[in-house]
N, C-alpha and C positions, 0 to 999 in steps of 0.2 A: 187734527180734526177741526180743522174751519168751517166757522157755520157763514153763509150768505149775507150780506148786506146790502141794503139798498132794497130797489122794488122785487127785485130775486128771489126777495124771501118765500119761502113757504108760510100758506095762511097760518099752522099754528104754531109757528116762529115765535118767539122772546120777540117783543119789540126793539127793531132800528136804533140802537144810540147812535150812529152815525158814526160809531168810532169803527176806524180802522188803520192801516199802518200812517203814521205820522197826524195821524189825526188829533186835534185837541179832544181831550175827555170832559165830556158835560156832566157826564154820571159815572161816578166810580172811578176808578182807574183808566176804565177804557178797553176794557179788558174785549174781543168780539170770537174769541176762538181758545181749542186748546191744542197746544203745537204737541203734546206727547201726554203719558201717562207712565210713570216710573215703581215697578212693583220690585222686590228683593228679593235675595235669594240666599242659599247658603255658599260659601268656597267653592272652589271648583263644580258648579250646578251648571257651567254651559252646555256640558254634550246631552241633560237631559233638557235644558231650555231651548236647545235646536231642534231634540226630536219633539217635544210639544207643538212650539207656536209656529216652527217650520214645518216639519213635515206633519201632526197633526191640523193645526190652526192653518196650515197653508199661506201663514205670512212668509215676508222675505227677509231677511238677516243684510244690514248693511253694515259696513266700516261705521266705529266709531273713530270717531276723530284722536289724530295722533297722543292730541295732549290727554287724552281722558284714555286709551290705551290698556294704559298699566295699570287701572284700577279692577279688571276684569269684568264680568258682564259681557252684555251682548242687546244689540237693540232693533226690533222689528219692523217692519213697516208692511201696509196694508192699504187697500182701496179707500179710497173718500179721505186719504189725510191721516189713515188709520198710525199709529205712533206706539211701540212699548220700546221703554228703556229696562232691560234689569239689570237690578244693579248689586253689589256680593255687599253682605252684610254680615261683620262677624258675629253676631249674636241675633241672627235670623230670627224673625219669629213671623211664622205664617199670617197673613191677612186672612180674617177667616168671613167676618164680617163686614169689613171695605172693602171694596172692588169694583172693576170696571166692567163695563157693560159692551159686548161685541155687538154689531148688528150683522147677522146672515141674511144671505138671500132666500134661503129653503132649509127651517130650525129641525123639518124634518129630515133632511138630508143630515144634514148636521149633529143630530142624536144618534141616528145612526153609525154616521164616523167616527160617533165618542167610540158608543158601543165597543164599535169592530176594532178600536185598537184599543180595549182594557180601558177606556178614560172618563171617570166616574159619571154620572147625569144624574142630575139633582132637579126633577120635576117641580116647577113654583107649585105651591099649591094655596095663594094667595088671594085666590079668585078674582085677580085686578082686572080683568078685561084684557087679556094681552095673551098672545105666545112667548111665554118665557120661559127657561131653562137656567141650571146651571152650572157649573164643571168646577174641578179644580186643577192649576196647574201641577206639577211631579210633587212640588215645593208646599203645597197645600192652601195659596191664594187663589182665592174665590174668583171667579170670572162668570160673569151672566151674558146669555145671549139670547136676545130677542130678535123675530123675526120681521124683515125689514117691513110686511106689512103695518107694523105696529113701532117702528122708529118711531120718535119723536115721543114717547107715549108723558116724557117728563111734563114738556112744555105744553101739552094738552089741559084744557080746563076741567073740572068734572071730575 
């Protein structure tokens, strides 16, 4: 999930450090994106972390790399840089309160496809100014999805 640098930006963008690959860092590390997001799971959890983030969430399932193979998991990818890795974890224990945030194009379409296949929806009820929602994977981490009219709603002032 790479965010824009340079005049690209969106007006309510984080402010330009100017870092980007090979860039010297003025602030911080240099840090200007985030290449993935890695949630767990329990042993053998891929044929239900396919039917989720594949065939519910409509990502797409790549090859991981050979040397990371044998540790099981499965890792997703999606529009705009979208990235999950999941990864097995003997002593699982659900994300119940961290979690990553999806952006849809239409949150109402998307409620709906929870619905229609069993997949819980968790109504914000937060009254932030936003469409939000939230789900859980099989696994019981939390996933929120806001609709893309209201992306960015972090780095908004206010």
């Amino acid at each position: 999930m790479s965010g824009s640098t340079g005049s690209d930006a969106a007006p309510d963008a984080a402010p330009d450090t100017g870092a980007g690959p090979g860039a010297e860092a003025d602030f911080g590390v240099g840090v200007f994106g985030i290449d993935h997001v890695q949630l767990t799971m329990p042993l053998r959890g891929e044929p239900e972390a396919r039917r989720f983030y594949g065939e519910i969430l409509g990502l797409r399932e790549v090859a991981k790399p050979a040397a990371l193979a044998d540790r099981g998991g499965c890792w997703f990818v999606g529009p705009g840089g979208t990235a999950i890795h999941l990864g097995i974890d003997q002593r699982f224990i659900a994300a119940k309160k961290a979690h990553l945030c999806l952006i849809v194009g239409d949150l109402t379409a998307a409620r709906r496809r929870l619905a229609a296949t069993d997949t819980p929806v968790i109504e914000d009820d937060a009254q932030a100014g936003l469409d939000r929602c939230y789900t859980a994977d099989p696994f019981g981490n939390r996933i929120e999805l806001v609709d893309a009219l209201d992306a960015g709603f972090t780095a908004r002032e206010g």
